[in-house]
DRENSELUM-97948 format. One record per atom (N, C-alpha, C, CB): residue in three letters; x, y, z; residue number from 1; atom name. Coordinates in Angstrom, 1 decimal, decimal comma. Glycine has a CB too. Example, Ala and Ser with C-alpha at 12.3 -4.5 7.8 and 13.67 -1.06 7.14 Angstrom:
// DRENSELUM-97948
Ala / 13,2 / -5,7 / 7,8 / 1 / N $
Ala / 12,3 / -4,5 / 7,8 / 1 / CA $
Ala / 13,2 / -3,3 / 7,8 / 1 / C $
Ala / 11,3 / -4,5 / 9,0 / 1 / CB $
Ser / 12,8 / -2,2 / 7,1 / 2 / N $
Ser / 13,7 / -1,1 / 7,1 / 2 / CA $
Ser / 12,9 / 0,0 / 7,9 / 2 / C $
Ser / 14,1 / -0,6 / 5,7 / 2 / CB $
END
This chain:
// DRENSELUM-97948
Unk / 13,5 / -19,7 / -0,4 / 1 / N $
Unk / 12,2 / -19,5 / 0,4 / 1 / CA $
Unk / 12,5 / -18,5 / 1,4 / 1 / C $
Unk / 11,7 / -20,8 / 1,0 / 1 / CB $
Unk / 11,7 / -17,5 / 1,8 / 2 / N $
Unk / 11,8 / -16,6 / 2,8 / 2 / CA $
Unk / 10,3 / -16,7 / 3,9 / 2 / C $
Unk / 12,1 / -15,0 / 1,9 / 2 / CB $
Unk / 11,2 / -16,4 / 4,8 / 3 / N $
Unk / 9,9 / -16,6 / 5,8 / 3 / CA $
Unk / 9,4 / -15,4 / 6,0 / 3 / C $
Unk / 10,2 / -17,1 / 7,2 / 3 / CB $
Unk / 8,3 / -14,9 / 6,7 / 4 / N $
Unk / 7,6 / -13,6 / 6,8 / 4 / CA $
Unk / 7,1 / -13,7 / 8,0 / 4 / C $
Unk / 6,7 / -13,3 / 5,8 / 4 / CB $
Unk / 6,4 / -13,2 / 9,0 / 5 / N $
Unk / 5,7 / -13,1 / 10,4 / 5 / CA $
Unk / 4,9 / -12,7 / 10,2 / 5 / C $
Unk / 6,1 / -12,5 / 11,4 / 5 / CB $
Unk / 3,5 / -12,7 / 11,0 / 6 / N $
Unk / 2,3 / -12,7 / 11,4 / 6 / CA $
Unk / 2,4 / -10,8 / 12,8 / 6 / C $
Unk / 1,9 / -14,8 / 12,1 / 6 / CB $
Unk / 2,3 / -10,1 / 12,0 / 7 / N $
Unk / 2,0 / -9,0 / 12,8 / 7 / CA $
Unk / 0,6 / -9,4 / 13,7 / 7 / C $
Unk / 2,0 / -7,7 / 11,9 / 7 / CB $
Unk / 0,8 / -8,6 / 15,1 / 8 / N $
Unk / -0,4 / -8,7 / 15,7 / 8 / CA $
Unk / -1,8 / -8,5 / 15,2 / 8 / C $
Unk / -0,2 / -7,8 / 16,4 / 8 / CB $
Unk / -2,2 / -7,9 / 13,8 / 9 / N $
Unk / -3,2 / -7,6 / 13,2 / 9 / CA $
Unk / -3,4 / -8,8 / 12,4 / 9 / C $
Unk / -3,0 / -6,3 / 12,6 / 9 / CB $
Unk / -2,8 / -9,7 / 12,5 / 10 / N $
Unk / -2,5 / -10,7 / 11,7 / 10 / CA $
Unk / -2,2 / -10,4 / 9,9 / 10 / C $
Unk / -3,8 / -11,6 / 11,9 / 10 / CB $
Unk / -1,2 / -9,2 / 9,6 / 11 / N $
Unk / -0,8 / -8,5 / 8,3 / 11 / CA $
Unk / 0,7 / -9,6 / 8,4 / 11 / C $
Unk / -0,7 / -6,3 / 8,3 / 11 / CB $
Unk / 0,7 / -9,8 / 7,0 / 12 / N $
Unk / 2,2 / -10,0 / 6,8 / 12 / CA $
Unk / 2,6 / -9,3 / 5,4 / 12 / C $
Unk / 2,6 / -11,6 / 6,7 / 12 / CB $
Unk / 4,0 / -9,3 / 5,1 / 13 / N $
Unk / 4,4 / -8,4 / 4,4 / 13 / CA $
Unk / 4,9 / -9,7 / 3,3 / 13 / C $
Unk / 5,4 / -7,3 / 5,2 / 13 / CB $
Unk / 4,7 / -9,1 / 1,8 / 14 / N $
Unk / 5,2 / -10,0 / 0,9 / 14 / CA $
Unk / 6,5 / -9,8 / 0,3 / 14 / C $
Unk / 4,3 / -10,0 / -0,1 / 14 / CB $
Unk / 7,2 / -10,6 / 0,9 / 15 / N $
Unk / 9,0 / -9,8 / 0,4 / 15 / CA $
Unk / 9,2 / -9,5 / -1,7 / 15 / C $
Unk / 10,7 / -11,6 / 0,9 / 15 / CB $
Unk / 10,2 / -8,6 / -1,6 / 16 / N $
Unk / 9,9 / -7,5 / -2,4 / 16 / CA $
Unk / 10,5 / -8,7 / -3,5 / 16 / C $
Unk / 10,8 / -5,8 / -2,1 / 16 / CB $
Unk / 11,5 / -9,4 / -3,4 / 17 / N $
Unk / 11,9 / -10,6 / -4,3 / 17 / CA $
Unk / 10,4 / -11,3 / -5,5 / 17 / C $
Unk / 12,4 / -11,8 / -3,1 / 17 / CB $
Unk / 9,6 / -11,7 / -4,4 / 18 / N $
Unk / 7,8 / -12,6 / -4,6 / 18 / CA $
Unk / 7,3 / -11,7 / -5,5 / 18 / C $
Unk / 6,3 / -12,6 / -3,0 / 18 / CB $
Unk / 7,4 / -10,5 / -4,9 / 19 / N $
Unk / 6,4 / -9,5 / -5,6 / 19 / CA $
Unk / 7,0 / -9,3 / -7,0 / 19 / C $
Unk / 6,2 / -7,9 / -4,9 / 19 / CB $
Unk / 8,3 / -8,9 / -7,2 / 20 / N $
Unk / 8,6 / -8,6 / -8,4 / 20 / CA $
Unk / 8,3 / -9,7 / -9,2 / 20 / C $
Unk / 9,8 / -8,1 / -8,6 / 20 / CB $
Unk / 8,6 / -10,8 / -8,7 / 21 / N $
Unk / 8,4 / -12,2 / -9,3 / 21 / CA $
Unk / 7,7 / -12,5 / -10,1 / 21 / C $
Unk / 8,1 / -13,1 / -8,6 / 21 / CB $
Unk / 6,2 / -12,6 / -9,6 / 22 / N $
Unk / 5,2 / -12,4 / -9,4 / 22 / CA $
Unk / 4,1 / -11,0 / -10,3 / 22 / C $
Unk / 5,4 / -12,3 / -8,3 / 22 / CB $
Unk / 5,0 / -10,0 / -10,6 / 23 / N $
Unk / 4,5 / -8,9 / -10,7 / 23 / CA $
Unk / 3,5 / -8,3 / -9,8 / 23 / C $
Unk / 4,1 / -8,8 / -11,8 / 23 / CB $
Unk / 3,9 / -8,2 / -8,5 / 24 / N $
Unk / 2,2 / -7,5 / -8,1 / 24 / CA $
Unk / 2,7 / -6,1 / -7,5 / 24 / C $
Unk / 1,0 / -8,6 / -6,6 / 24 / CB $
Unk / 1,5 / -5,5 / -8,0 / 25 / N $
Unk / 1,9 / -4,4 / -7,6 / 25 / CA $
Unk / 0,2 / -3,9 / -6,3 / 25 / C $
Unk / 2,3 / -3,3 / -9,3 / 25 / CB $
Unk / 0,5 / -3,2 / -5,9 / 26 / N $
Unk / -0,4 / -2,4 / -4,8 / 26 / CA $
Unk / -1,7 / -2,6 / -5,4 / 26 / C $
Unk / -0,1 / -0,7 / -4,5 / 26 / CB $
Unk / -3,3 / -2,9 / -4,8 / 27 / N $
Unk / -4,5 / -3,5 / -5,1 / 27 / CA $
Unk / -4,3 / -4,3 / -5,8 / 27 / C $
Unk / -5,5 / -2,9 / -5,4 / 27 / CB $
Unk / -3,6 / -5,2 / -6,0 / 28 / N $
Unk / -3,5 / -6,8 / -6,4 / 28 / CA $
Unk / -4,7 / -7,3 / -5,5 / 28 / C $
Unk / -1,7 / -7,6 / -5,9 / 28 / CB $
Unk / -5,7 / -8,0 / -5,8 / 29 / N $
Unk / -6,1 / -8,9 / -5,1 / 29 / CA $
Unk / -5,5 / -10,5 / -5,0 / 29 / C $
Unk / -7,2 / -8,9 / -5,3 / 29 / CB $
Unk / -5,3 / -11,1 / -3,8 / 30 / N $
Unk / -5,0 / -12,5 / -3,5 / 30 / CA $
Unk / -6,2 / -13,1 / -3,3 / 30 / C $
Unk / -4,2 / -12,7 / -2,4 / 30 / CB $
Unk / -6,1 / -14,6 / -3,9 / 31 / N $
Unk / -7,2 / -15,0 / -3,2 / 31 / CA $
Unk / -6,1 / -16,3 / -2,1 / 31 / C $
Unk / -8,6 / -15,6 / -4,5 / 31 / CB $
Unk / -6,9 / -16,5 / -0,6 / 32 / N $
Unk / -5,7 / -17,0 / -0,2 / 32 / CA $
Unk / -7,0 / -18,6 / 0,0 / 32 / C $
Unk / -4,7 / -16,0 / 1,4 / 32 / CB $
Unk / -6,1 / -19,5 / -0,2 / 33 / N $
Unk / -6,4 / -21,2 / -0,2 / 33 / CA $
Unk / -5,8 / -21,6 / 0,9 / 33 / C $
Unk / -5,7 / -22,0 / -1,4 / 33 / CB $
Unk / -6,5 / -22,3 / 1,9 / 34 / N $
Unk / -6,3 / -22,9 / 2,9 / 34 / CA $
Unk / -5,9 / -25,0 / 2,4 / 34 / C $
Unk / -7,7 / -22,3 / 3,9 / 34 / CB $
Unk / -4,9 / -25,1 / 2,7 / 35 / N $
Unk / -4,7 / -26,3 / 1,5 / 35 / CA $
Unk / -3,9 / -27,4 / 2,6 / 35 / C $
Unk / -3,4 / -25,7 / -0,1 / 35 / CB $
Unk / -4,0 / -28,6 / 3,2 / 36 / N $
Unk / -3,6 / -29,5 / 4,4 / 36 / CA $
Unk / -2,9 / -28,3 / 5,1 / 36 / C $
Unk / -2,5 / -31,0 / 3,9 / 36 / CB $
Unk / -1,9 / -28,3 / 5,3 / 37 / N $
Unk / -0,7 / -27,1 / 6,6 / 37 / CA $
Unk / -0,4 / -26,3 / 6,1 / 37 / C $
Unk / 0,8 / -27,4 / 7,3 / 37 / CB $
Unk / -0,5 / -26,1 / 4,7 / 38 / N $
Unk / 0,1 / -24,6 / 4,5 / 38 / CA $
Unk / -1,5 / -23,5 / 4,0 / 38 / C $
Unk / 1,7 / -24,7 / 2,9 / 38 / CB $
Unk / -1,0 / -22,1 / 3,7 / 39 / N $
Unk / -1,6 / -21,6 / 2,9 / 39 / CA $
Unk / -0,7 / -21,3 / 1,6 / 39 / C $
Unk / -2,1 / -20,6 / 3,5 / 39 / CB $
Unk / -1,9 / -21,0 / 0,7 / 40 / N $
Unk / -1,3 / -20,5 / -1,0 / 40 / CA $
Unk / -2,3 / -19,2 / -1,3 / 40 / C $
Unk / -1,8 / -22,1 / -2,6 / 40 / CB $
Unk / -0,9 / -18,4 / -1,7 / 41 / N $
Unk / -1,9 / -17,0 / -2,1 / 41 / CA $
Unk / -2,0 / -16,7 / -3,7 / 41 / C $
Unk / -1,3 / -15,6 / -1,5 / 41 / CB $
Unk / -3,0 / -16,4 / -4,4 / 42 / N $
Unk / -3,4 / -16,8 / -5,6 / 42 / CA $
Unk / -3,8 / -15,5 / -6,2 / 42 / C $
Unk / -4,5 / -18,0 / -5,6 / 42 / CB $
Unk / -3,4 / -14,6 / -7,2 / 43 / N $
Unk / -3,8 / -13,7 / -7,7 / 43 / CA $
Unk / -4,8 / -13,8 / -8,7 / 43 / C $
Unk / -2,9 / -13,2 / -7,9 / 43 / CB $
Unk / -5,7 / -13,3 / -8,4 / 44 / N $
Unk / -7,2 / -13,3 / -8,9 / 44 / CA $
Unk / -6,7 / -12,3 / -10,5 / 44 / C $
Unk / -8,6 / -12,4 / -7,5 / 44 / CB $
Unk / -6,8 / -13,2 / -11,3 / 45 / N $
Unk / -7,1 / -12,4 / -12,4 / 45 / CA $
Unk / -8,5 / -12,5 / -13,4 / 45 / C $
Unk / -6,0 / -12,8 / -13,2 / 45 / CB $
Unk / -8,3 / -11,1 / -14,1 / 46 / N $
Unk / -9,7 / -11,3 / -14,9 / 46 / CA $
Unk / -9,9 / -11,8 / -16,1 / 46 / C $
Unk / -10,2 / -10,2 / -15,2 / 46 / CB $
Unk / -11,2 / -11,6 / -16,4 / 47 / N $
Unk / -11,5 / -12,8 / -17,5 / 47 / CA $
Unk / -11,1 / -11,8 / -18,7 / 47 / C $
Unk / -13,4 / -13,5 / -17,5 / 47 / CB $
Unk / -10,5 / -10,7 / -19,1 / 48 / N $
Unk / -10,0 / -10,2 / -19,8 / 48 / CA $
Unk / -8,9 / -10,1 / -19,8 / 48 / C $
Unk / -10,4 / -9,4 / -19,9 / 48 / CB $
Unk / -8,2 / -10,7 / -18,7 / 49 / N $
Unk / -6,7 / -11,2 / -18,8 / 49 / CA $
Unk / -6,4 / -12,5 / -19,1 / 49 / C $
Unk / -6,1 / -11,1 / -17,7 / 49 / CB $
Unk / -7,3 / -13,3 / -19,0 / 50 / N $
Unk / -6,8 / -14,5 / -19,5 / 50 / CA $
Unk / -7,5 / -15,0 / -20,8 / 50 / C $
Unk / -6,9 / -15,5 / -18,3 / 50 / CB $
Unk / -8,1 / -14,3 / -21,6 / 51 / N $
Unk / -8,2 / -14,2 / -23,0 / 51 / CA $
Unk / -7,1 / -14,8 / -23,4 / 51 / C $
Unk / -8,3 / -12,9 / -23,6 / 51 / CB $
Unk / -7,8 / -15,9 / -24,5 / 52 / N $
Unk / -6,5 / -16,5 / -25,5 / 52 / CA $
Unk / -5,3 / -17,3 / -24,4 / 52 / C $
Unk / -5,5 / -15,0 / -26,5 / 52 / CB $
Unk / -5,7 / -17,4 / -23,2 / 53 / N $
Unk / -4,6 / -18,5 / -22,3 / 53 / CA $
Unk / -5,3 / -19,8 / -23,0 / 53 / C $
Unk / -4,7 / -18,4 / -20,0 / 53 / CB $
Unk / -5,7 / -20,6 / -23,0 / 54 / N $
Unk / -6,5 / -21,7 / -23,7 / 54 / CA $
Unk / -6,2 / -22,1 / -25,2 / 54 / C $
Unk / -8,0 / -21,2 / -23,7 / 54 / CB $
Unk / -5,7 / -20,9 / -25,7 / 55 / N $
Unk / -5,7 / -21,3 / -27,2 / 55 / CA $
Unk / -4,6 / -22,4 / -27,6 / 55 / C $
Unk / -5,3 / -20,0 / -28,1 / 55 / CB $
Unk / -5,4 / -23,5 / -28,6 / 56 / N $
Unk / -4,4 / -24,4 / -28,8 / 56 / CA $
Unk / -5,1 / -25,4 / -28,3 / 56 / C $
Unk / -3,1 / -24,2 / -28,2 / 56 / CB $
Unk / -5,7 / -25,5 / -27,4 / 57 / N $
Unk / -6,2 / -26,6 / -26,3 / 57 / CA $
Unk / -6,9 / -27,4 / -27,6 / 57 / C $
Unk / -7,4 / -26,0 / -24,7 / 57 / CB $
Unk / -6,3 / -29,1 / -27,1 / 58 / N $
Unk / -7,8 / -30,0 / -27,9 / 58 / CA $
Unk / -8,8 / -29,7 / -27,0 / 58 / C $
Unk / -7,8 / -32,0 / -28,0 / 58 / CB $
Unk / -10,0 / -29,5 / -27,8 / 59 / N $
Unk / -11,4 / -29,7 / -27,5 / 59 / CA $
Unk / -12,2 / -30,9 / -27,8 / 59 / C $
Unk / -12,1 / -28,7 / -28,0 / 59 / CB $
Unk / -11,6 / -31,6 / -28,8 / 60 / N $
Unk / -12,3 / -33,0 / -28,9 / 60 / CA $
Unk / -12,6 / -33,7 / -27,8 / 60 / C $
Unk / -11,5 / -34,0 / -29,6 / 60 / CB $
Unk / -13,5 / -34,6 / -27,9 / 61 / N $
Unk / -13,8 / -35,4 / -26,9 / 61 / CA $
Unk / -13,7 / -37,2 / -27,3 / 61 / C $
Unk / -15,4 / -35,0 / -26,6 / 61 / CB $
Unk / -13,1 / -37,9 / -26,8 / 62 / N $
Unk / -13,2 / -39,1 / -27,3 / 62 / CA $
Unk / -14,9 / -39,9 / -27,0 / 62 / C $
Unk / -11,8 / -39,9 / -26,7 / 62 / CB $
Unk / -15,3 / -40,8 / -28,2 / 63 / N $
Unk / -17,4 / -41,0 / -27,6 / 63 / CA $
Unk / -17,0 / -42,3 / -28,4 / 63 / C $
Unk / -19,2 / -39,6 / -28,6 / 63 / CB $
Unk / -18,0 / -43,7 / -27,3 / 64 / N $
Unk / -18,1 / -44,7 / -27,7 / 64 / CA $
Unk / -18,7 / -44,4 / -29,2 / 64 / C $
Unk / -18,7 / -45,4 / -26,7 / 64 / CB $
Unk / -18,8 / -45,6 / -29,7 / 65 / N $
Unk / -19,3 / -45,6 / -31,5 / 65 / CA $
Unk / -21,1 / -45,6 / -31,1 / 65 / C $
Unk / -18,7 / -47,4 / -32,7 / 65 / CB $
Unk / -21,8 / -46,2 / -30,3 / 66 / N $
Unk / -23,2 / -46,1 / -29,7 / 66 / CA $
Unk / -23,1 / -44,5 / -29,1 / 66 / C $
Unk / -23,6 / -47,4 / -28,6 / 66 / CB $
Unk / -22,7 / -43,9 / -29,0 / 67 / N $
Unk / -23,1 / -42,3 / -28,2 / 67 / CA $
Unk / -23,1 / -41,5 / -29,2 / 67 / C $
Unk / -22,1 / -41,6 / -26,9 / 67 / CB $
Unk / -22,4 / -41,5 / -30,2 / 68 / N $
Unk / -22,5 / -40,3 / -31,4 / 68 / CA $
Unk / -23,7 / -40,0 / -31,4 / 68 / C $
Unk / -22,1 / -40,7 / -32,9 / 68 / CB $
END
């Protein structure tokens, strides 16, 4: 874990470790989550990037024998 500081502008910097991690590169958007004491920063991806993340998933539903 690495810590980071709150510049006067309230900017912090994402250490270069996260980012590669992570892959982000420059206009990455975050989206940031305010969550009990911490925050979580969440990279907004598109709906053309997450094509086929899902695949595989059951879709069945389990239904009483009266709801069919």
């Amino acid at each position: 874990m690495q810590a980071v500081t709150v510049s006067p502008k309230f900017q912090v910097v994402i250490p270069q470790a996260v980012r590669k991690a992570m892959g982000l590169v420059p206009g990455t958007k975050l989206q940031m989550i305010h969550y009990e004491d911490r925050i979580e920063m969440i990279p907004v991806r598109t709906g053309k990037s997450l094509r086929g993340s899902l695949r595989g998933i059951d879709t069945s539903v389990p239904r009483e024998r009266d709801r069919v």
